[in-house]
C-alpha positions as a LaTeX table, in Angstrom:
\begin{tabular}{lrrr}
\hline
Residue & $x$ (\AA) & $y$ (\AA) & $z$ (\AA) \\
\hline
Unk1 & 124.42 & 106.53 & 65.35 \\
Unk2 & 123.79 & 103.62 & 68.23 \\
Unk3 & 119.83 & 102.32 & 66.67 \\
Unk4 & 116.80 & 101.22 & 68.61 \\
Unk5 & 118.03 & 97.50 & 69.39 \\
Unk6 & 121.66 & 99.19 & 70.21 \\
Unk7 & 120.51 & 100.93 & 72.70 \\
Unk8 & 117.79 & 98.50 & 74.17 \\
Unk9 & 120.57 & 95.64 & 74.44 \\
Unk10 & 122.69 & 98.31 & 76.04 \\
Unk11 & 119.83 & 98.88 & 78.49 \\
Unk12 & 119.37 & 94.74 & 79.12 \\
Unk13 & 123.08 & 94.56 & 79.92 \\
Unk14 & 122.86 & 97.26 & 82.33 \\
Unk15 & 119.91 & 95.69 & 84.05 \\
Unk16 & 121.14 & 92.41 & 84.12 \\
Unk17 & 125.07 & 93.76 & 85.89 \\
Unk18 & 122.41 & 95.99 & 87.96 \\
Unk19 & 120.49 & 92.96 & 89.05 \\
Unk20 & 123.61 & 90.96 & 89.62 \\
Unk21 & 124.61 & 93.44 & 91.81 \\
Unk22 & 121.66 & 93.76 & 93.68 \\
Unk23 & 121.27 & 89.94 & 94.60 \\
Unk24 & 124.90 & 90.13 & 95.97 \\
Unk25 & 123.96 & 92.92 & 98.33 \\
Unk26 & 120.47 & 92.12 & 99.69 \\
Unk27 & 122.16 & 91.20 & 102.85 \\
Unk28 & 124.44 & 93.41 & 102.65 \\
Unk29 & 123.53 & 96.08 & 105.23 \\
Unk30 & 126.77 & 98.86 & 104.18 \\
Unk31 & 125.14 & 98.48 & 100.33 \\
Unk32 & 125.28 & 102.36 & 98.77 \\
Unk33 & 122.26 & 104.42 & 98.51 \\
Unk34 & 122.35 & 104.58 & 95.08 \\
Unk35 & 121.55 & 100.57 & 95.08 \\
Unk36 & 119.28 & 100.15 & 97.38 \\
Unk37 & 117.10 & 103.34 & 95.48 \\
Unk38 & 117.81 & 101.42 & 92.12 \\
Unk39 & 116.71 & 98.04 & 93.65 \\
Unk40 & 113.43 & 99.97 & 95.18 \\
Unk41 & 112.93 & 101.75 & 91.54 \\
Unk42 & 113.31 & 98.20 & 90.14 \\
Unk43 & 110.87 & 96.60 & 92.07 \\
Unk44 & 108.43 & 99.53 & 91.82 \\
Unk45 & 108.96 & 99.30 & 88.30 \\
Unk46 & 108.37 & 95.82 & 87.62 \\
Unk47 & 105.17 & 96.40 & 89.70 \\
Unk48 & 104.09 & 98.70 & 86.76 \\
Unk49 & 105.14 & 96.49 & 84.20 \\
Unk50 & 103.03 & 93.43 & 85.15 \\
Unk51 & 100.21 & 95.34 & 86.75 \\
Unk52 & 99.77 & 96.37 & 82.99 \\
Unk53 & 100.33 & 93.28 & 81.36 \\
Unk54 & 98.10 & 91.17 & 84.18 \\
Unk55 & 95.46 & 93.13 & 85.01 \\
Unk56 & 93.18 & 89.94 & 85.91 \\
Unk57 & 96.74 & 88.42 & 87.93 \\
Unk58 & 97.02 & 91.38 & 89.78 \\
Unk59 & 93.26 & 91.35 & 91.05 \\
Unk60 & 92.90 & 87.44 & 92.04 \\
Unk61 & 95.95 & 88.22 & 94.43 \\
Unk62 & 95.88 & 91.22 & 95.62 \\
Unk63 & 97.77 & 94.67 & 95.37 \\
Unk64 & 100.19 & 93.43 & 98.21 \\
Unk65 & 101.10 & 89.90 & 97.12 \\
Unk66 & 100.94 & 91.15 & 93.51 \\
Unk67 & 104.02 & 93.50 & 94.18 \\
Unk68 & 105.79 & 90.73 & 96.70 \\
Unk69 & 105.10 & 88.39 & 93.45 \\
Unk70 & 106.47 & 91.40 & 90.80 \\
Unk71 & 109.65 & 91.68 & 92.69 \\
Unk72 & 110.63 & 87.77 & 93.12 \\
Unk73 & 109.84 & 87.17 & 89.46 \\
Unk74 & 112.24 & 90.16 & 88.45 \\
Unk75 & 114.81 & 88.71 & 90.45 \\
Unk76 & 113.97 & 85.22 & 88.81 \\
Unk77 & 113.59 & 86.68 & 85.15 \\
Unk78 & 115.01 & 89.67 & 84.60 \\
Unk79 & 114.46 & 91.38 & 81.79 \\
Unk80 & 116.45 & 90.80 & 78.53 \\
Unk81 & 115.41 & 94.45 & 76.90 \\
Unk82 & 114.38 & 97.63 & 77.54 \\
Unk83 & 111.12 & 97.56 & 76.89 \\
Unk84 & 109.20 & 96.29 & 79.98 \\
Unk85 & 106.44 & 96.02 & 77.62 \\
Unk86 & 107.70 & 92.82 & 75.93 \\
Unk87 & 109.01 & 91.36 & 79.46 \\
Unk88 & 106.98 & 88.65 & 81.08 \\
Unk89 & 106.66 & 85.89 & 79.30 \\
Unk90 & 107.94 & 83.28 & 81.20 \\
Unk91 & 105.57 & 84.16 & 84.22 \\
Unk92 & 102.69 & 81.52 & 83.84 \\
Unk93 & 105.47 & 78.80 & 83.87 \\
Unk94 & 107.06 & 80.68 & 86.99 \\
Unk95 & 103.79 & 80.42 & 88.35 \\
Unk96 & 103.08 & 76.99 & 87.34 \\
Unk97 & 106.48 & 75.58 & 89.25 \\
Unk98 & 105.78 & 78.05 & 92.41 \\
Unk99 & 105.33 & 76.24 & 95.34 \\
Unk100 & 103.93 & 79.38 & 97.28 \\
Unk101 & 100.96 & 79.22 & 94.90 \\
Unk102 & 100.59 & 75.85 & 94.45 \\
Unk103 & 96.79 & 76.35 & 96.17 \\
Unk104 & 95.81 & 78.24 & 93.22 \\
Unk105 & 96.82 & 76.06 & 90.51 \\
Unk106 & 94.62 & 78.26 & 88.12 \\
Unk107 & 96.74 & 81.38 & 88.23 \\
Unk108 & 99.26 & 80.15 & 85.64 \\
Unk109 & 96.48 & 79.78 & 82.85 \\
Unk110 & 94.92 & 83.43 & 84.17 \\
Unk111 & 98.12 & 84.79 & 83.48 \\
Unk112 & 98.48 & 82.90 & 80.23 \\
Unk113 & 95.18 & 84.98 & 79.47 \\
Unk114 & 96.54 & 88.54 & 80.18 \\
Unk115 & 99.71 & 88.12 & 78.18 \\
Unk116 & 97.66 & 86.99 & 75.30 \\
Unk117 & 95.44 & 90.50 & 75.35 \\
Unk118 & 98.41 & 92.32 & 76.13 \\
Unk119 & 100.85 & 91.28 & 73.32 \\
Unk120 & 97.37 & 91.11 & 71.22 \\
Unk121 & 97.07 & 94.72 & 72.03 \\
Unk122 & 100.52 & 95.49 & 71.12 \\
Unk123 & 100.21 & 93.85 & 68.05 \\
Unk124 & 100.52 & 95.10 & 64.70 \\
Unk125 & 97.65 & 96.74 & 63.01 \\
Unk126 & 96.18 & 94.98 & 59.92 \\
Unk127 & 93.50 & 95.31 & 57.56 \\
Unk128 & 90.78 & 92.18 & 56.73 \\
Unk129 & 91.10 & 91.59 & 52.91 \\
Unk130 & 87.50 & 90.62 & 52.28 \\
Unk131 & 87.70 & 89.98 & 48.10 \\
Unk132 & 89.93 & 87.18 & 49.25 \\
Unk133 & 86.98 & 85.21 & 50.62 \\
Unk134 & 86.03 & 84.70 & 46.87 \\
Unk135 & 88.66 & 82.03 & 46.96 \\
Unk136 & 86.73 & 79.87 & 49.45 \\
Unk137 & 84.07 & 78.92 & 46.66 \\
Unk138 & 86.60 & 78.28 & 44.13 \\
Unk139 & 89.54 & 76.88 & 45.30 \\
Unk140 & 90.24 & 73.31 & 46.38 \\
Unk141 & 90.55 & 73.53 & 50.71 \\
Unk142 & 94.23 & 71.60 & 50.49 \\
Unk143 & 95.78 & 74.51 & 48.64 \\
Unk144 & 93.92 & 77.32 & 50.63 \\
Unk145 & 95.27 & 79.01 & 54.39 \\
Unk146 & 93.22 & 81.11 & 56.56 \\
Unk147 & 95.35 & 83.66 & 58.26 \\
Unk148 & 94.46 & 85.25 & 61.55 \\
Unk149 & 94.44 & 89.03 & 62.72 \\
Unk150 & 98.07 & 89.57 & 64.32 \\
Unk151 & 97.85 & 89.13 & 67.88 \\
Unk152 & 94.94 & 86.58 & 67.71 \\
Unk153 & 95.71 & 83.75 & 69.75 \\
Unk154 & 93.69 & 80.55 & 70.67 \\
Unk155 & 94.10 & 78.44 & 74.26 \\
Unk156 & 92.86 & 76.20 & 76.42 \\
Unk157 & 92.90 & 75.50 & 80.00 \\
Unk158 & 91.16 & 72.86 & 82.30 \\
Unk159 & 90.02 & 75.85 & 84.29 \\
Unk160 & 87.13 & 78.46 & 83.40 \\
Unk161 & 89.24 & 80.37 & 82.36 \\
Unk162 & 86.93 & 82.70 & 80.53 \\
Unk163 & 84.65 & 82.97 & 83.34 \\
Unk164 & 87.50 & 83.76 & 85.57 \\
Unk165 & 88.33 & 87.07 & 83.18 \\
Unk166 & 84.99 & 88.14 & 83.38 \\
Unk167 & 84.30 & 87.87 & 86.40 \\
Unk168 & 87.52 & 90.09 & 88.04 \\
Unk169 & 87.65 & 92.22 & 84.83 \\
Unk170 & 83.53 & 93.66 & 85.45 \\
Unk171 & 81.72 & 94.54 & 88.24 \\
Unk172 & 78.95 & 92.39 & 87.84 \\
Unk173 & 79.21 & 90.49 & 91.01 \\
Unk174 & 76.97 & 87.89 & 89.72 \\
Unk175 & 79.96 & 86.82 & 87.32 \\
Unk176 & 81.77 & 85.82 & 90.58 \\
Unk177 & 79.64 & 83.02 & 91.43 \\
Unk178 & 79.64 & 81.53 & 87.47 \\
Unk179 & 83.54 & 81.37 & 88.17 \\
Unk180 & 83.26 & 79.76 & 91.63 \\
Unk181 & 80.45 & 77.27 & 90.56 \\
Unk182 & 82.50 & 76.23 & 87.48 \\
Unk183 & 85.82 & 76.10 & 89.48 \\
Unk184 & 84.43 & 73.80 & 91.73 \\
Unk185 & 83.04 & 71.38 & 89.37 \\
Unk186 & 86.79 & 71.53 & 87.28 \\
Unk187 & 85.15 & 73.12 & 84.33 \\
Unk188 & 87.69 & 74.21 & 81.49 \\
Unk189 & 87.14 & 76.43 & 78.83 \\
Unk190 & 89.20 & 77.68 & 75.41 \\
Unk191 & 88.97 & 81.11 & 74.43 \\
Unk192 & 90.00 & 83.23 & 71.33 \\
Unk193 & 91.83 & 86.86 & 72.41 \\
Unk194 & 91.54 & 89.12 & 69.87 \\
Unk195 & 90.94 & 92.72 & 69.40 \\
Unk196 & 88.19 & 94.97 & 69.37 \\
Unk197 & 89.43 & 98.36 & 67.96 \\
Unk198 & 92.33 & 98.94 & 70.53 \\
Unk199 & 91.19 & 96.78 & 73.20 \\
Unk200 & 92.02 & 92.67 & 73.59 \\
Unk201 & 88.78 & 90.58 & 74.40 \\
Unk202 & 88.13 & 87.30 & 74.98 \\
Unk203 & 85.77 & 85.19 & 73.40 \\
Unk204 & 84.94 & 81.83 & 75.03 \\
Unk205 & 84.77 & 78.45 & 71.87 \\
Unk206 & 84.09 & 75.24 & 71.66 \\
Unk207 & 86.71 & 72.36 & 71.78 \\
Unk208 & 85.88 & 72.20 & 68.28 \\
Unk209 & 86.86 & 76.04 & 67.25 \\
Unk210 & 89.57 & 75.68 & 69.19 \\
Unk211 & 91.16 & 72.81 & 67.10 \\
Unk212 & 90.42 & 74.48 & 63.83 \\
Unk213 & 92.07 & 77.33 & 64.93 \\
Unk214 & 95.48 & 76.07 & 66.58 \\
Unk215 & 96.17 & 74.06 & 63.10 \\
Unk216 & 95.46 & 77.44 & 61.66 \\
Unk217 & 98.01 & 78.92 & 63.72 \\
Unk218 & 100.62 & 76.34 & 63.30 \\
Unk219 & 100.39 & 76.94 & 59.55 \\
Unk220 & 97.89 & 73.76 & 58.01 \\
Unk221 & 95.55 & 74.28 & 55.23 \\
Unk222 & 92.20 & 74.62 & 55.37 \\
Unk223 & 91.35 & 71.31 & 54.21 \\
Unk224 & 94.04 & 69.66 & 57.04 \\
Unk225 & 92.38 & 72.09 & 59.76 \\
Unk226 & 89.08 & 71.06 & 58.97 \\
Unk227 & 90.41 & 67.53 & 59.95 \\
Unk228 & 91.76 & 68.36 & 63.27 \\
Unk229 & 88.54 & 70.16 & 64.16 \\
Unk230 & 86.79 & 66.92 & 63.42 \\
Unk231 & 82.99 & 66.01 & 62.65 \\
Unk232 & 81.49 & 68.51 & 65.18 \\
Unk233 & 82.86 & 71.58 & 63.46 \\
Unk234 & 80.64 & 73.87 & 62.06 \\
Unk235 & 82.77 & 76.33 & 59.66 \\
Unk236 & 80.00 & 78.45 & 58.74 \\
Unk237 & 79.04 & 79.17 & 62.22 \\
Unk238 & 83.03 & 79.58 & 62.95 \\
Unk239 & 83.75 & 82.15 & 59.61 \\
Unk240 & 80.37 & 83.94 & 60.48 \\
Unk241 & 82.15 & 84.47 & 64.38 \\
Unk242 & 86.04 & 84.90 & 62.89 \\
Unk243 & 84.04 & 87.93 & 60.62 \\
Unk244 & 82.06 & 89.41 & 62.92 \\
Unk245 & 85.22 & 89.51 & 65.47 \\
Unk246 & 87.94 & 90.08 & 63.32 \\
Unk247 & 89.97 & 87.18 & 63.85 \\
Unk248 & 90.33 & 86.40 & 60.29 \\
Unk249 & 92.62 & 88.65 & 58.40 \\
Unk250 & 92.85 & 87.08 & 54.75 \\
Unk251 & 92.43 & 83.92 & 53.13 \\
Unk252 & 95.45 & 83.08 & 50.87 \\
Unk253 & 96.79 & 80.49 & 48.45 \\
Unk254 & 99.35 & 78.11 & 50.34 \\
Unk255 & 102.63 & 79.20 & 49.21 \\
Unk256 & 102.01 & 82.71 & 49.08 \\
\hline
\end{tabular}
């Protein structure tokens, strides 16, 4: 019996001798119906992909652009497996080197943002062990890790990034005018994605937060995060937030 991966590698090899094919005919007029309908179904489809995974993306640009966009990164980056879900990661650093969008140098970090809430939403499901918070008031901070939610990612960006979300993920058109003011004075901002029920959501942090929580991520212990937050960190305030929005999952002893 040919498993899961079998047949999604079989699937990324047939896209890949598809795509192959399809680069070497594009000006090729005599090309066979059957191509050209597979290269429109292509391009159609990763429309659909990254609509999905770039909501925010696909609104700052535009339906139009957004598919003319779609169909030269597929061409750039095909994808390696079947599921278009998981494609799509190597967009914000497409973005980043594009010259075409070099105008709006912010669009890298806003897609940054939607592939964070869309692999957060895709994320496993997992379940906040709260008798493990016991171990905070008994434990020595060097031999202690605080584990995050699957899916729960920190960043930062030297754009509003936050404010940018908000503003083309509502309808609150006042939100527009926070983002514009805050572009134009070159105000960054670090956020937290995590997940509310189902749904990714961004919470905006302090420079602060966001330390604490990258060493987190990269594996330190508490008492070595608490370092690289430095002297304006208050974890109180921070556990209160990481409980309240489920970004903390379980605090463990290292090694375990």
């Amino acid at each position: 019996m040919t498993g899961i991966s079998d047949h999604e590698d079989a699937e990324a090899l047939r896209q890949r001798e598809l795509l192959a094919r399809l680069a070497a005919a594009r000006a090729d007029a005599a090309a066979s119906p059957g191509l050209r309908a597979y290269r429109a179904n292509a391009h159609a489809s990763a429309e659909r992909a990254l609509g999905t995974a770039c909501p925010t993306l696909r609104v700052l640009l535009g339906a139009e652009d957004f598919a003319q966009l779609a169909r030269e990164f597929w061409h750039a980056d095909p994808p390696l497996r079947g599921d278009l879900g998981e494609w799509g990661d190597a967009l914000p650093e497409w973005i980043a080197a594009h010259a075409g969008l070099a105008e709006w140098p912010y669009l890298a970090d806003c897609a940054r943002l939607d592939l964070a809430l869309h692999h957060c939403e895709r994320a496993a499901d997992a379940v906040f062990d709260a008798a493990s918070l016991a171990l905070l008031s008994s434990t020595d901070p060097a031999r202690l890790q605080l584990r995050l939610m699957p899916g729960v990612q920190a960043l930062r960006s030297r754009w509003p990034l936050a404010s940018l979300h908000a503003a083309h993920a509502g309808r609150d058109e006042s939100l527009f005018d926070v983002a514009r003011d805050r572009l134009q004075q070159g105000q960054g901002e670090a956020v937290v994605v995590a997940r509310d029920g189902w749904r990714g959501v961004v919470h905006r942090i302090a420079a602060p937060d966001l330390a604490f929580m990258q060493a987190l991520a990269c594996g330190a212990d508490l008492a070595r995060a608490l370092d690289a937050a430095g002297d304006g960190f208050d974890f109180a305030a921070w556990l209160a937030d990481a409980l309240r929005c489920r970004w903390l999952k379980e605090v463990a002893l290292v090694g375990d």
